[in-house]
C-alpha angles and dihedrals in degrees: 000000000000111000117220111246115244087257084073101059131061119229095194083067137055116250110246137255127274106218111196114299115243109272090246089065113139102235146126105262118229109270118208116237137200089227090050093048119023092055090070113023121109100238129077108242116233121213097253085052094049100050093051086058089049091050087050110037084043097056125118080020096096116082128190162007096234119180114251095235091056087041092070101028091059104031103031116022109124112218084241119077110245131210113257110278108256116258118273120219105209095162092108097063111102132205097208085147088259110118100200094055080073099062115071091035088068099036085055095040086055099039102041089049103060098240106131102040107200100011128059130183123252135192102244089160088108102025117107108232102232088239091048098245104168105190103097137168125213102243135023140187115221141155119294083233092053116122096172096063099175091050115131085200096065102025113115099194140338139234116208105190131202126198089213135061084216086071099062107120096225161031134266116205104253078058108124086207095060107117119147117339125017089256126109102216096197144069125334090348086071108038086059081051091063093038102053084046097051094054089047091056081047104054097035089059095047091056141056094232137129095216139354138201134226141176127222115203113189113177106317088338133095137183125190122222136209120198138192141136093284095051142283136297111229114200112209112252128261140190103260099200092042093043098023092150094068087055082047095047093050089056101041091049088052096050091055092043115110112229086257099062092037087058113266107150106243094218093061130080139150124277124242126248089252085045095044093052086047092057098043092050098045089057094049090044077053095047094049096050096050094068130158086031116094108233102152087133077085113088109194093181116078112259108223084219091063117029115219109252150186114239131178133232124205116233133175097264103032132308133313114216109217125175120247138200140159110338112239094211123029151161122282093189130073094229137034128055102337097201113188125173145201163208098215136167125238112235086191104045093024091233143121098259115169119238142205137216117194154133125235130202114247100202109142125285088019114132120233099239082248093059087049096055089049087052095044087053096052092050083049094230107181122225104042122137114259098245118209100189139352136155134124125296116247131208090237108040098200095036097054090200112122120020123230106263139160128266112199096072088069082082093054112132086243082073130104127224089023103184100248097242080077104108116191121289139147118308094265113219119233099247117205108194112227143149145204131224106198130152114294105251128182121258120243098249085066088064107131094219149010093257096056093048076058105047088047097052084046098053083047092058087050096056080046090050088051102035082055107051096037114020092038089221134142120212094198091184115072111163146154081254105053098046092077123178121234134215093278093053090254114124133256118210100207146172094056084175089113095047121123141192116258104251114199093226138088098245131132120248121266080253132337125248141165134125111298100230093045091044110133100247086235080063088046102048095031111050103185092038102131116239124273145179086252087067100054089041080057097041087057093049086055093048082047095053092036094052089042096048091049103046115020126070109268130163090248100063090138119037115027118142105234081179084096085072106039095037102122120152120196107232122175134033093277100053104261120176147226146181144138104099089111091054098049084053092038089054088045101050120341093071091057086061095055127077133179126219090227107073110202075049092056096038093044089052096044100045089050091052084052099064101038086058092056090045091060094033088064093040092057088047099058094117097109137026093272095051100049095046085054093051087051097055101049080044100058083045082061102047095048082055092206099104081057091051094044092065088054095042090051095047095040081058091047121108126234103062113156114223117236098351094150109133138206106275111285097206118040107181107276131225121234081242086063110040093058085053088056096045089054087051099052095039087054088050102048085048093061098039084045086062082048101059094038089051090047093051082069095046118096105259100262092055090040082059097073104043110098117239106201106135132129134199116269095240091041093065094041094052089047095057115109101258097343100150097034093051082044099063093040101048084057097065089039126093098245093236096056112128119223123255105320092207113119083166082072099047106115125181108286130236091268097056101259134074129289122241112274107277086215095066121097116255101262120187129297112302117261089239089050088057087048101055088046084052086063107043095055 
């Protein structure tokens, strides 16, 4: 997409405004992500269920087959000439249809020949990881030296067998079956699909690394894999006891490999003992002096699933050294963006900084997150972080000469000379790895009051108003976890990466993004619309509901629907999504039906849902002359930004603010376990309020007076739990014991600024803050 250059654009004048774009529009929809999406929704995530998403949200992102000679020679082969891999015996290996007799045959053929000097491989399929970590492959490499075997830290590559050639996850290209992509959609093929990724997420987010690779053995056939944030490299499958060289040769070329080339990202290590205890009591000196803010998010003790490390950070002049732990926030998918973010130290100015890890897209026209910043600077937009370093990260750190950037992308279908065993996939994004060092700053769930979650969002719509206007920049990912809330109480409006510069023209965007949950219903319910200011106005409305519904006193404290937020549906072959038709009901008639304590609070959300509604009341009624002046006009309200500010200036004047009236979150993720508690409990309840009233209707008028009247219709609560139906239907087809994603690994900052409870733990009974709050509500 070509970018116009500033001499095109007028600063003494505000850019236009991009109505929708004509459904005919050329574009890349929006495409719905685990990362996007997982990190805020109101319902823990079990492993069948992640792994769907994985199979869905992966798909058109494998390319192959490639054959397994090419495989190694392009992806492997080492500049020195090495001797010939020493002969692998694989003859002991049966195929009684039990898939764990396999195991420890081929640990043993690999490890008794020599063939992998330094490492073995070793059957982890039954071992418990000593951070319980339950997602576990069958087979790892690991070092010789290694004690922990089951240990994603260390762990250098997994083998997922199968006993049976029906479970291999794709096709070759003599397949009859072959049609479009390399994927088989259906049955056991894609359940290893979802498996293998899900390894991979795993791995890669344990580890500081820029690919990896895997094997997959089904029956007497193996593939090879290469992984990194673009996509993944399929080998095409061969026979291992009939070609048992080409499985040698994998391993012999790994073994000879330097971290580098099997991976390892360069401008990581690993910190010192002295780094590692002034990192650890910086963070504790941090956590202390917040109070009473609640940033337990923050771990200042190592955590043995992320070690704690040294990275670097470019800056103009050289590289700044920070100290790394465990991300509190970080990726659930093997490819994409991969954010992860941290609490680090400063080696430089001997403070807690925070950090972040992520790959960029490179498409042209597109603005590295540090250029941004620059041009944010020069337009003096307020309410910025104060960065302290940022660039992009390069192979050879001293040298400063090639950036770290994906690979897989160079087999895209866009590129010529494509080698002809590339059969068709998604256009795949060149990926350049880079992070950013800025002032810590406090997330907008920890706000003390309701006054001070207003005041930040405000001040964020005022760095959007002037970002705008003079810098002629988008944010396109407004979040809860981007407004962020600084030492003196003001806003900060972070994480710019996604930005991108205001184009005249009606086109739609290279490819959408934004946060799921805070997505403008227009971006929901139009996939190829082109980004406008309305949609980050609106982002910021629905930051402002979801932070006041989780943590301010409302009349719905036990049964609002947050599926108006999470609700997504794939459309399309290639896994399109769309949403928003809660919201638009939610704006018509739900809102009425929710009121706030605090009363500048109520009146501040519901005069902005008013006028959204209208907005997209008028934008749905432009089919005469009338319609469309009146949509102008609310639309030119929208672009100068102020009528948005003016509802937050009036409340913020108002009188009646409570001080410090935040609340423990009201609504924790729940477990399928407790929302159908919860749904037995209200049901009960409406039962017996349902005799009441019924009881009450008999009674002469002044009795009937005092008796409460507080029940609801059976399908109406149930309709109004977080994720009721949904969690219904799965837990159905679940074995009742099964334990929700065991990823810690997966595990980002919540929606109310500290970490959800680990996904690997069992569902346990409901939270004694959740039977408190039931306790309450009767």
């Amino acid at each position: 997409m070509s970018i116009p250059s500033d001499q095109t654009m007028h600063s003494d004048s505000p850019p236009p405004a991009n109505p929708e774009p004509p459904p005919d529009d050329e574009g890349t929809p929006y495409k719905f992500t685990l990362q996007g999406w997982i990190q805020w929704c109101n319902k823990y995530i079990y492993y069948d269920d992640l792994r769907e998403m994985l199979i869905e949200e992966m798909t058109g992102l494998f390319i192959g087959p490639m054959p397994p000679h090419n495989f190694i020679d392009a992806l492997m082969r080492l500049k020195k000439k090495l001797k010939a891999a020493p002969k692998v015996d694989f003859s002991e290996v049966p195929f009684t249809g039990v898939e764990k007799d396999m195991y420890e045959p081929l640990c043993n053929a690999i490890n008794d020949s020599g063939v992998c000097p330094g490492f073995k491989l070793v059957d982890v399929s039954s071992s418990v990881d000593k951070n319980g970590i339950r997602l576990r492959p069958d087979l790892v490499l690991v070092p010789t030296d290694a004690k922990d075997m089951m240990d994603y830290t260390i762990m250098e590559f997994f083998v997922e067998v199968k006993v049976a050639k029906p479970a291999d996850p794709f096709y070759d290209i003599n397949s009859k079956a072959l049609k479009e992509t390399i994927e088989k959609m259906k049955g056991d093929s894609a359940k290893t699909r979802g498996q293998i990724t899900s390894y991979a997420a795993a791995l890669l987010s344990r580890q500081h690394r820029t690919f990896a690779f895997s094997i997959t053995i089904c029956g007497q056939y193996v593939r090879f894999f290469r992984w990194d944030r673009a996509g993944c490299i399929v080998s095409e499958k061969f026979n291992f006891l009939r070609d048992s060289h080409l499985l040698a040769e994998f391993f012999w070329c790994y073994a000879h490999m330097t971290r580098e080339q099997r991976g390892f990202d360069p401008t990581v290590v690993p910190a010192s003992a002295a780094e590692s205890k002034l990192f650890s009591d910086a963070l504790s000196r941090h956590i202390e002096e917040s109070k009473p803010r609640d940033v337990s998010y923050l771990q200042p003790k190592p955590d043995s699933t992320y070690p704690i490390s040294k990275m670097q950070v470019p800056t103009m002049n050289g590289i700044r050294e920070v100290i790394v732990g465990k991300p509190f926030q970080d990726s659930n998918s093997p490819c994409g963006r991969a954010t992860r973010a941290y609490a680090a130290y400063d080696l430089v100015e001997k403070k807690v900084v925070f950090a972040k890890d992520y790959w960029r897209d490179e498409a042209k026209g597109l603005l590295s997150e540090a250029e941004f910043y620059d041009i944010l600077k020069q337009s003096n937009v307020p309410f910025l972080p104060e960065v302290i370093a940022a660039g992009d990260l390069y192979v050879k750190p001293k040298q400063r000469n090639a950036c770290q950037k994906t690979y897989t992308q160079k087999y895209s279908p866009s590129r010529a000379n494509r080698p002809k065993w590339c059969q068709p996939c998604a256009e795949l994004r060149t990926l350049v790895h880079c992070r950013v060092v800025q002032n810590l700053t406090f997330p907008l769930p920890s706000a003390l009051s309701s006054k001070e979650a207003v005041q930040t969002i405000r001040d964020a719509i005022e760095a959007l108003k002037v970002a705008y206007h003079h810098g002629k920049v988008f944010h396109r990912d407004i979040s809860t976890g981007n407004i962020m809330i600084d030492e003196s109480g003001r806003g900060i409006l972070n994480d710019w990466d996604h930005a991108q510069k205001v184009v005249f023209k009606n086109i739609p965007q290279t490819y959408q993004t934004g946060v799921w949950q805070f997505r403008s219903i227009l971006l929901l319910r139009h996939p190829k619309k082109a980004h406008d200011i309305h949609d980050d106005l609106e982002s910021s409305f629905w930051v402002l509901l979801y932070i006041s519904l989780h943590y301010f006193k409302h009349n719905q404290s036990m049964i609002f629907d947050f599926s108006l937020f999470d609700e997504y549906k794939h459309v399309g072959d290639n896994c399109h999504s769309l949403g928003g038709l809660s919201k638009r009901g939610f704006l018509s008639e739900g809102l009425k039906e929710v009121q706030w304590k605090c009363a500048p609070l109520n009146k501040l959300i519901h005069g902005l849902g008013d006028f959204f509604q209208k907005y997209l009341y008028h934008h749905s009624r432009q089919d005469d002359d009338e319609g469309i002046a009146s949509f102008k006009d609310i639309q030119e309200k929208m672009v100068q930004v102020d009528a948005i500010l003016a509802f937050f200036d009036s409340a913020l004047k108002s009188n009646g603010w409570p001080e410090k009236d935040a609340l423990p979150d009201q609504y924790p993720p729940m477990t399928d376990k407790e929302n159908a508690q919860l749904l037995h409990d209200l049901k009960s309840r409406a039962i017996a309020s349902a005799a009441r009233k019924k009881t009450s209707a008999a009674l002469p008028a002044k009795r009937r007076a005092s008796v409460p009247s507080t029940a609801l219709a059976s399908m109406r609560i149930e309709s109004r739990i977080p994720g009721i139906r949904s969690s219904r239907r799965v837990a159905q087809r679940r074995n009742k014991q099964q334990a929700p994603v065991a990823e810690p690994s997966q595990l980002p900052m919540n929606s109310r600024g500290t970490v959800k409870r680990r996904l690997n733990e069992a569902p346990t009974e409901m939270s004694s803050f959740r039977s408190k709050r039931a306790r309450l509500a009767k």
